[in-house]
C-alpha angles and dihedrals in degrees: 000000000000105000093191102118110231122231107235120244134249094259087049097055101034103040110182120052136185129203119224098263088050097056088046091052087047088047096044093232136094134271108252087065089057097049082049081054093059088046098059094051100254092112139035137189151142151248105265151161131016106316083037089231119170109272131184123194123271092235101063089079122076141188112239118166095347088300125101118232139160111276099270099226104051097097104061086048088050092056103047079050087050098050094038079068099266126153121206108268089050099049083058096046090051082055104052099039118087118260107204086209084064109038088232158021108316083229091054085050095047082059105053090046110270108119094138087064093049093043088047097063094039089063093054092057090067 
């Protein structure tokens, strides 16, 4: 038996992902608003699946005030990942991996409110 431990992949880590056309369902937009979205930096993703099509993960997205939007603070912590030198499926697999000085995964921070922890340790990656 191989001992190596195996890193685990970015299915495995992120879990729930949404094609274009889904988030801008979930949004109530279209889509070319939410590939707008990818260019401006709020949202990343990859080329994934079977018919490799562009997919974002599932919890990007939030719930505020009975409405979905993107989690509001994603894009500053996707900029401090993008200037430390990270490309996009690192950054989210730096986001969806657990960071013992948080207890948790950074994406699972950015969602109960503490940005200022996440984007903390991102800066310190540069």
């Amino acid at each position: 038996m191989n001992d190596i431990a195996r890193e685990p992949s970015l299915d495995d880590l992120v879990g729930s992902w949404l094609t274009l056309p889904d988030v801008a369902e979930r949004l109530g937009t279209e889509v070319g608003r939410v590939r707008g979205l990818v260019a401006s930096g709020h949202l990343i993703g990859v080329k994934r699946g079977q018919r490799t099509t562009f997919q974002v993960p599932a919890d990007f997205l939030v719930e505020s005030d009975g409405a979905v939007e993107v989690l509001e603070t994603l894009r500053g912590t996707l900029t401090l990942l993008g200037d430390a030198g990270f490309a996009d499926d690192e950054a989210l697999r730096w986001l969806f991996s657990d960071q013992e000085s948080l207890g948790t995964t950074p994406v699972a921070a950015m969602r109960a409110g503490r940005r200022a922890e996440v984007r903390r340790i991102a800066q310190a990656l540069a």
